[in-house]
C-alpha positions as a Python dict, from the first residue, in 0.01 Angstrom:
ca = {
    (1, 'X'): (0, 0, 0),
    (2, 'X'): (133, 343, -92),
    (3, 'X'): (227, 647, 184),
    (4, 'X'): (35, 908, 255),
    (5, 'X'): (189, 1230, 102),
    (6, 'X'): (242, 1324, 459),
    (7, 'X'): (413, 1069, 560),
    (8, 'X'): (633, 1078, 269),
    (9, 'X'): (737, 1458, 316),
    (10, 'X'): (807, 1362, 677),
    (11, 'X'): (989, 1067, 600),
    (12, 'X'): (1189, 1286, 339),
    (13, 'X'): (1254, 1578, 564),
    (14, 'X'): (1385, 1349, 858),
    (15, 'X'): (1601, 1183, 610),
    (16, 'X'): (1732, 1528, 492),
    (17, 'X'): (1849, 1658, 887),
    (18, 'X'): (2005, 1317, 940),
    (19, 'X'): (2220, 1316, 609),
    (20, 'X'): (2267, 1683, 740),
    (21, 'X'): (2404, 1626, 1062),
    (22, 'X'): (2596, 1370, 949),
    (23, 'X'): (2806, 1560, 691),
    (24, 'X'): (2932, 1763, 968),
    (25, 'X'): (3285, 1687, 1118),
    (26, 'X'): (3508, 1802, 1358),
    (27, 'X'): (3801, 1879, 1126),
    (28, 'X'): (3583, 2005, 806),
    (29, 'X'): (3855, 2283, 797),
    (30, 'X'): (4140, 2086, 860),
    (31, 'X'): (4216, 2118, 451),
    (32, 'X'): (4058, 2414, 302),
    (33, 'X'): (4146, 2595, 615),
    (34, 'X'): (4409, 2465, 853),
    (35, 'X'): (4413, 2774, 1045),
    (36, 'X'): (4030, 2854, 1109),
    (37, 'X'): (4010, 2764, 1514),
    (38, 'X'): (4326, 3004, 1543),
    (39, 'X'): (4204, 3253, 1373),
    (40, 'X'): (3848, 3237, 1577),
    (41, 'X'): (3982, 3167, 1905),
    (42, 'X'): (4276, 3524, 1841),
    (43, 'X'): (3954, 3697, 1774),
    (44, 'X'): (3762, 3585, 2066),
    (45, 'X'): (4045, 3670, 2340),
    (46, 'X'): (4088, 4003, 2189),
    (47, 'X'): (3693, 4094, 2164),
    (48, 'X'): (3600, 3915, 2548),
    (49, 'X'): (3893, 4109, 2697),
    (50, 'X'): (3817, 4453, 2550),
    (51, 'X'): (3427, 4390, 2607),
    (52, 'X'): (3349, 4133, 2933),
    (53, 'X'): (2993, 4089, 2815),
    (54, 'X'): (3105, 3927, 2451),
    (55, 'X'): (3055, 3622, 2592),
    (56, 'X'): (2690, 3658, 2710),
    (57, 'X'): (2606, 3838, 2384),
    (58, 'X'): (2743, 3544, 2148),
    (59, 'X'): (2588, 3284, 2370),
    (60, 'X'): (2244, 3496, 2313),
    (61, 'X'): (2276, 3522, 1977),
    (62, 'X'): (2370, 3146, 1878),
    (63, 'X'): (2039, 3046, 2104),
    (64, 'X'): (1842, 3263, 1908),
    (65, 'X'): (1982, 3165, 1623),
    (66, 'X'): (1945, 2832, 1657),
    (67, 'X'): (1636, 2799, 1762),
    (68, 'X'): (1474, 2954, 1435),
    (69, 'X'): (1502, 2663, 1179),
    (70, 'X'): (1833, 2593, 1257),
    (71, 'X'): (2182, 2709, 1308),
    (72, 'X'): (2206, 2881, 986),
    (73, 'X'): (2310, 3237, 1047),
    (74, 'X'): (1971, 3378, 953),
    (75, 'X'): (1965, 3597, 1227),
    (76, 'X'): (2293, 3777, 1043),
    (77, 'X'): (2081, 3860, 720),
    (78, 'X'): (1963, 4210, 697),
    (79, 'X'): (1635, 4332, 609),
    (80, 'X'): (1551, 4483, 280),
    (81, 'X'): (1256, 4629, 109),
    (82, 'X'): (1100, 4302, 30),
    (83, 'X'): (1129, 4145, 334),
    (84, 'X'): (1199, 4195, 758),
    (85, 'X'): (1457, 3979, 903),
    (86, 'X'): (1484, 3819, 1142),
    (87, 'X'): (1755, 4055, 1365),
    (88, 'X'): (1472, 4275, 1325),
    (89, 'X'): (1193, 4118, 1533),
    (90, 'X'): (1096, 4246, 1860),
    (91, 'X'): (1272, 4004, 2043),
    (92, 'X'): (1569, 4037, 1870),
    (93, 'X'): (1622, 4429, 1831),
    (94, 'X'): (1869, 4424, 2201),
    (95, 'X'): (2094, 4144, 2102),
    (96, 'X'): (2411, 4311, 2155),
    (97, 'X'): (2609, 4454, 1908),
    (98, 'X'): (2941, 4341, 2006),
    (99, 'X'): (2844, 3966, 1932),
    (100, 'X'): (2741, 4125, 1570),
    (101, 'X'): (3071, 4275, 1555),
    (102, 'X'): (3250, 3941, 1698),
    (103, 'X'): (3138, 3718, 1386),
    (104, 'X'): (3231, 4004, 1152),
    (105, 'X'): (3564, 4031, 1240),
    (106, 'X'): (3651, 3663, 1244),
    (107, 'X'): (3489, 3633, 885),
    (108, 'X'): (3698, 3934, 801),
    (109, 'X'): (4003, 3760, 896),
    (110, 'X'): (3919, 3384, 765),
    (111, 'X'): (3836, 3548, 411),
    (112, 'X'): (4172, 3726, 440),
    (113, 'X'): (4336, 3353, 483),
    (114, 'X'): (4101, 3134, 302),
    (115, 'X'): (3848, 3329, 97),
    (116, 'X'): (3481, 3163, 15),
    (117, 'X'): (3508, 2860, 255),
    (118, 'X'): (3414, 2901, 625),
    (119, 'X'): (3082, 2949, 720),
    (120, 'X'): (2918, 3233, 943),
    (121, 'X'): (2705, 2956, 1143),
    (122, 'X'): (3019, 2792, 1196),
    (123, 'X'): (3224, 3110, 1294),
    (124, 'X'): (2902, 3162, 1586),
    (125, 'X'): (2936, 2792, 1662),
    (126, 'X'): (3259, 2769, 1730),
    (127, 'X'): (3311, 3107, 1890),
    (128, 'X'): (3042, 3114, 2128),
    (129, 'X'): (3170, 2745, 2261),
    (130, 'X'): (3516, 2971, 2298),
    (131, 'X'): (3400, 3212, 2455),
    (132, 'X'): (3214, 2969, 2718),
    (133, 'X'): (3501, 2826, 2785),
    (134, 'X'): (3689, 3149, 2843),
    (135, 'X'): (3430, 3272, 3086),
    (136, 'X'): (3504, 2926, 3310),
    (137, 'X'): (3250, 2731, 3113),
    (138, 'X'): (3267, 2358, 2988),
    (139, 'X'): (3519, 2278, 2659),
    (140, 'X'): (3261, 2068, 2402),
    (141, 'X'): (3317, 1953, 2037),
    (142, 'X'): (3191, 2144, 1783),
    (143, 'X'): (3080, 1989, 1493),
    (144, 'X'): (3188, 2185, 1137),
    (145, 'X'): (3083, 2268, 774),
    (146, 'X'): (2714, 2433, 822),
    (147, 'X'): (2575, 2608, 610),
    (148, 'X'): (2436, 2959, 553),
    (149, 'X'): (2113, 3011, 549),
    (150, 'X'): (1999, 3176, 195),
    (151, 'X'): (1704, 3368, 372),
    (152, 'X'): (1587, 3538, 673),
    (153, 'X'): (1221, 3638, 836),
    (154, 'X'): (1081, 3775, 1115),
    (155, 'X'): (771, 3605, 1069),
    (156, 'X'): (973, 3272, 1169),
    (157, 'X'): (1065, 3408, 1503),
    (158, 'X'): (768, 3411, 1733),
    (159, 'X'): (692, 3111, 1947),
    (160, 'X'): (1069, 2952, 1862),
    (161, 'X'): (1228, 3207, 2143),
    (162, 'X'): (1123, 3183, 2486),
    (163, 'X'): (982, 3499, 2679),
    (164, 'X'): (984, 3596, 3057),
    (165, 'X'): (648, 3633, 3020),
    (166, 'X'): (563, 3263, 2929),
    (167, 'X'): (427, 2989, 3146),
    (168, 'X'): (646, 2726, 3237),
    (169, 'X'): (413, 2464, 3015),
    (170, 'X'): (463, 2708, 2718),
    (171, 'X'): (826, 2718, 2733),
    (172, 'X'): (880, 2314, 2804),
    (173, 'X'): (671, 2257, 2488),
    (174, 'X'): (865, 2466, 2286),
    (175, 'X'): (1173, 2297, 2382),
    (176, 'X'): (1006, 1971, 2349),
    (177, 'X'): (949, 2073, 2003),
    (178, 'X'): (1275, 2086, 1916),
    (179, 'X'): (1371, 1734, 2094),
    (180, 'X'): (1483, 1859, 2421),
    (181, 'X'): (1415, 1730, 2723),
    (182, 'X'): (1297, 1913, 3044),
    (183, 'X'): (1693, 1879, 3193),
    (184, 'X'): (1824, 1985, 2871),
    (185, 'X'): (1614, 2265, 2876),
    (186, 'X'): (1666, 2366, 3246),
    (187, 'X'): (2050, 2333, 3193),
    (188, 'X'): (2022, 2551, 2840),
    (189, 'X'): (1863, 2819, 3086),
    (190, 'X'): (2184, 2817, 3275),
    (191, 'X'): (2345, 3036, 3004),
    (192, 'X'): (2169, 3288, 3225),
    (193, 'X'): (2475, 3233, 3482),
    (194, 'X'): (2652, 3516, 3257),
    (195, 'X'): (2469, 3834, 3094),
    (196, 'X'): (2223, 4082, 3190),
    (197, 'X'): (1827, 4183, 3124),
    (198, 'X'): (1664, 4477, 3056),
    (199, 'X'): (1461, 4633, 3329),
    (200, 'X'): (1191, 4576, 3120),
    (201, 'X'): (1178, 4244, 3093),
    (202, 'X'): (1112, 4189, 3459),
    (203, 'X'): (986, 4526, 3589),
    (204, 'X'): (634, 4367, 3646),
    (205, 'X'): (781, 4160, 3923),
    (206, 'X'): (893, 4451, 4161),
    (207, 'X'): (633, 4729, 4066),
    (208, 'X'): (252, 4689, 4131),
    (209, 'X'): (289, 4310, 4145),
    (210, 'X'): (-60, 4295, 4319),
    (211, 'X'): (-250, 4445, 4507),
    (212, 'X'): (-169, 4259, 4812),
    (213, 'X'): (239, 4296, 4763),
    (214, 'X'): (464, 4575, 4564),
    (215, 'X'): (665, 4273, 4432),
    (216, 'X'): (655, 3897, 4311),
    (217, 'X'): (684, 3716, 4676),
    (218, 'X'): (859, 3451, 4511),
    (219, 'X'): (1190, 3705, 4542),
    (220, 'X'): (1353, 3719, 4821),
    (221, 'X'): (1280, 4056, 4963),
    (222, 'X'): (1625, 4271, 4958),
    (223, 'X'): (1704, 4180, 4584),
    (224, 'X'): (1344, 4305, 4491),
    (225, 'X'): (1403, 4622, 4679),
    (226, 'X'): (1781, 4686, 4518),
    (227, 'X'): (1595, 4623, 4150),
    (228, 'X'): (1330, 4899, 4230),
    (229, 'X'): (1640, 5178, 4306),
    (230, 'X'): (1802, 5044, 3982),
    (231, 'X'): (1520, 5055, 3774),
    (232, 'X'): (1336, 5306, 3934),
    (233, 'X'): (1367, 5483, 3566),
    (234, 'X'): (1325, 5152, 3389),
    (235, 'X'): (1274, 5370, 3067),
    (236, 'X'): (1674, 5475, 3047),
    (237, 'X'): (1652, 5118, 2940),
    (238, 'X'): (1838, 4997, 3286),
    (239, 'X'): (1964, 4650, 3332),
    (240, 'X'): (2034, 4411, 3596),
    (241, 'X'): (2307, 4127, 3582),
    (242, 'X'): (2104, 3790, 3558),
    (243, 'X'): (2379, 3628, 3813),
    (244, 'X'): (2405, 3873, 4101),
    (245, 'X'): (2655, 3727, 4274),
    (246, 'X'): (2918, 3641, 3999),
    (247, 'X'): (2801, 3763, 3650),
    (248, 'X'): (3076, 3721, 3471),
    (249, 'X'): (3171, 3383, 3532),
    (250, 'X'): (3009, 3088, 3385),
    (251, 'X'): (2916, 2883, 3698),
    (252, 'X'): (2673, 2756, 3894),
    (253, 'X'): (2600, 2990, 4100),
    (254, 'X'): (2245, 3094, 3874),
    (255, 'X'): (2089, 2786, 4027),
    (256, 'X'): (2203, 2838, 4403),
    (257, 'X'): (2046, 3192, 4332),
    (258, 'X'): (1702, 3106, 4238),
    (259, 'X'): (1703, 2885, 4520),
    (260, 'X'): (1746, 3208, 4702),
    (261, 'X'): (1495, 3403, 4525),
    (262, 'X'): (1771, 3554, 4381),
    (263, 'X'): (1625, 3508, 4030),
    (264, 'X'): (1596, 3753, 3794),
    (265, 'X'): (1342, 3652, 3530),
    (266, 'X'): (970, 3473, 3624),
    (267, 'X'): (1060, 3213, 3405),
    (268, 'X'): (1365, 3114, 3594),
    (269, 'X'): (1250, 3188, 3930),
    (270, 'X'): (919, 2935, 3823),
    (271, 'X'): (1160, 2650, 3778),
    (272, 'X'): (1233, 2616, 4144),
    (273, 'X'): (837, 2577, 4176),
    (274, 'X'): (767, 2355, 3877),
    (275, 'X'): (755, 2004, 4020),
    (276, 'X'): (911, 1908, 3658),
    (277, 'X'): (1213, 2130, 3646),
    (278, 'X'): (1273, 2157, 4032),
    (279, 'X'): (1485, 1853, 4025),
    (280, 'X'): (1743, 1959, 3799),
    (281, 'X'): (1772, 2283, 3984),
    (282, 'X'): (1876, 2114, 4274),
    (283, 'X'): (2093, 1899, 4087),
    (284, 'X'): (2290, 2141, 3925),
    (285, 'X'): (2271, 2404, 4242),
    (286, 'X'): (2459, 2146, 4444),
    (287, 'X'): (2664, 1961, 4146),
    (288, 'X'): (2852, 2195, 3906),
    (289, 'X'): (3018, 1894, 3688),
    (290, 'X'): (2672, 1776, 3690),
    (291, 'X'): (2576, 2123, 3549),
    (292, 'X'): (2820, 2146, 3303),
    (293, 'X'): (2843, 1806, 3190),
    (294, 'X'): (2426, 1870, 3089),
    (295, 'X'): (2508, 2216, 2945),
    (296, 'X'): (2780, 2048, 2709),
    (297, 'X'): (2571, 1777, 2563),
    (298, 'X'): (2251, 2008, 2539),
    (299, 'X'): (2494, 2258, 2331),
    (300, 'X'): (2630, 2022, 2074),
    (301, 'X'): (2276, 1896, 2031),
    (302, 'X'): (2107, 2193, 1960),
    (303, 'X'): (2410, 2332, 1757),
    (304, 'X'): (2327, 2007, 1505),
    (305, 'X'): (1969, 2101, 1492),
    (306, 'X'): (1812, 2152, 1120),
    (307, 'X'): (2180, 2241, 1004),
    (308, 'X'): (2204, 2316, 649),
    (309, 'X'): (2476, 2137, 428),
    (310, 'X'): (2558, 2087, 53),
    (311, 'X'): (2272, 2289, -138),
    (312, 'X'): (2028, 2393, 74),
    (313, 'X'): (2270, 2676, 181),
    (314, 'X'): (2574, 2850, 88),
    (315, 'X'): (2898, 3003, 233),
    (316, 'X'): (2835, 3392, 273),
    (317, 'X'): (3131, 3554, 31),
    (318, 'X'): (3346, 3817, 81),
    (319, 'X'): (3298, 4054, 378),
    (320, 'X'): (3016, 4124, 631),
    (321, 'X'): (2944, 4482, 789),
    (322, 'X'): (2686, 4492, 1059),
}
C-alpha cells in the first residue's frame, strides 16, 4: 500500500536533517582551512577582553539563532525592502552589538586567509563554545561545515524564542518541540549564569505586582528592593546582571540563586516551583560537573539542529558589515 503524502514529506525531511548532521565533522577545515580555530579563538580573546559581556552576547545570539530553523546564520541577514529579518523582530532588536561585531571580524580575517570557505554559522558555533570556555564554562566539540542560510524572516521568530512572560508549560513545549528534554532545557537556561536583562523584561515583578504585595513574593525581599532603586527609571533602558553574585563567570552559581529568590526573570524563578524542572535545579545548584556536563551535551545537540549542508545553503562571500 502506498504512503500518505504526509508521511512521505516527513519521511523525506527526517532523512534530509540526518544526512545533514551527518556531513558535519570536527576537522571540516582541517584542509581548506588549517588555520580557522586560530584565527576564531585570536579573535575571541581580543573581543571578550576589550568587552566582558562578549561572551553573554554570542551565547544569546547562537540560542536565538538556533532555535529559528536551525543554526544557519539567519539571524545575520539584513532586512531589505522586500522582506523583515529576522535581527529585526521584537525580540531580537537588544541582542548586543558586540556579538554582531564578533562574527564580523573573524569572517573578516578567515576570508583574508582562506576566501569563500568558512561558514558564518560555523564562525558563531565555534566562537560562542570559545567564549564559554573562556568565561570558566565547559570545553565541548563542535561539529563543522554548516551552512548559511539563503534567507531570513521575522515572521519565523515568534513562538521559537522563549519569553519571561511565558508559562512554564509554554516554554517546556517549545523545547520539546525541538527534541529537548525538560533537563536539557533547564541546563540551556543556565546560560543565564553570565549576561544581563533589561529592566523591562522583569519590571512587572517589583512594581505593582498585586495588590496585596509591591513585588513577586517569590523574590527574596532585599534583591526586589535593590531592583526597584536600579530601575526606578526603567525607561533609560536599565539592566540588571542575571547572576548577582558572579556575572561574569560561567558557573553555577544561577541555580544556588534562584534557590534564594535571587532570580531575575519569572521564568527562571518558576523552575524552582515547577515540580518538573525543580529537580534539575537542585541537581545542578549542588553539582557543578553535573551542570556542566548537561550544558555540554545540550549545546552540541542543539548546535546540530536543522543544520544546512551541501545545497540547501551557501557560504556567505566576501565581507560582512553589521
Amino acid at each position: 500500500m502506498a504512503l500518505p503524502l504526509l508521511s512521505i514529506f516527513l519521511f523525506s525531511t527526517l532523512t534530509l536533517f540526518c544526512l545533514a548532521e551527518s556531513e558535519l565533522k570536527v576537522d571540516y577545515y582541517n584542509k581548506t582551512c588549517p588555520q580557522f580555530e586560530k584565527i576564531i579563538q585570536e579573535i575571541v580573546v581580543d573581543k571578550q577582553l576589550a568587552s566582558p559581556t562578549t561572551a553573554a552576547g554570542a551565547l544569546r545570539l547562537f540560542f536565538h539563532d538556533c532555535m529559528v530553523a536551525g543554526c544557519d546564520a539567519s539571524l545575520l541577514i539584513s532586512s531589505n525592502s522586500f522582506a523583515q529579518a529576522e535581527r529585526d523582530t521584537d525580540i531580537n532588536l537588544s541582542l548586543p552589538g558586540d556579538a554582531f561585531d564578533l562574527v564580523a571580524r573573524a569572517k573578516t580575517a578567515l576570508e583574508l586567509q582562506c576566501p569563500g570557505v568558512v561558514s558564518c554559522a560555523d564562525i558563531l558555533a565555534v566562537a560562542t563554545r570559545d567564549l564559554i570556555t573562556m568565561v570558566g564554562g565547559p570545553f565541548y566539540n563542535v561539529s563543522l561545515g554548516r551552512k548559511d542560510s539563503f534567507e531570513s524572516y521575522a515572521s519565523d521568530v515568534e513562538g521559537h524564542i522563549a519569553r519571561p512572560n511565558m508559562t512554564m508549560d509554554t516554554i517546556i513545549n517549545m523545547f520539546a518541540s525541538k527534541n529537548l528534554s525538560v533537563q536539557e532545557m533547564v541546563a540551556l537556561v543556565g546560560a543565564h549564569t553570565i549576561g544581563f536583562s533589561h529592566c523591562s523584561e522583569f519590571s512587572k515583578r517589583i512594581f505593582k505586582f498585586s495588590q496585596t504585595s509591591e513585588f513577586d513574593p517569590s523574590m527574596n525581599p532585599t534583591y526586589a528592593q535593590a531592583l526597584q532603586k536600579l530601575c526606578a527609571n526603567y525607561s533609560k533602558d536599565m539592566a540588571a546582571f542575571n547572576d548577582v553574585m558572579t556575572p561574569g563567570k560561567f558557573d553555577n552559581m544561577y541555580y544556588i540563586n534562584l534557590q534564594k529568590g535571587l532570580g531575575l526573570l519569572a521564568s527562571d524563578q518558576a523552575m524552582v516551583s515547577d515540580q518538573r524542572t525543580k529537580p534539575f535545579v537542585e541537581l545542578f545548584a549542588k553539582d557543578q560537573d553535573a551542570f556542566f556536563k548537561a550544558f555540554a551535551q545540550a549545546m552540541e545537540k542543539v548546535s546540530v539542529y536543522q543544520v544546512k549542508t551541501g545545497k540547501m545553503g551557501e557560504v556567505l562571500f566576501g565581507f560582512i558589515y553589521v
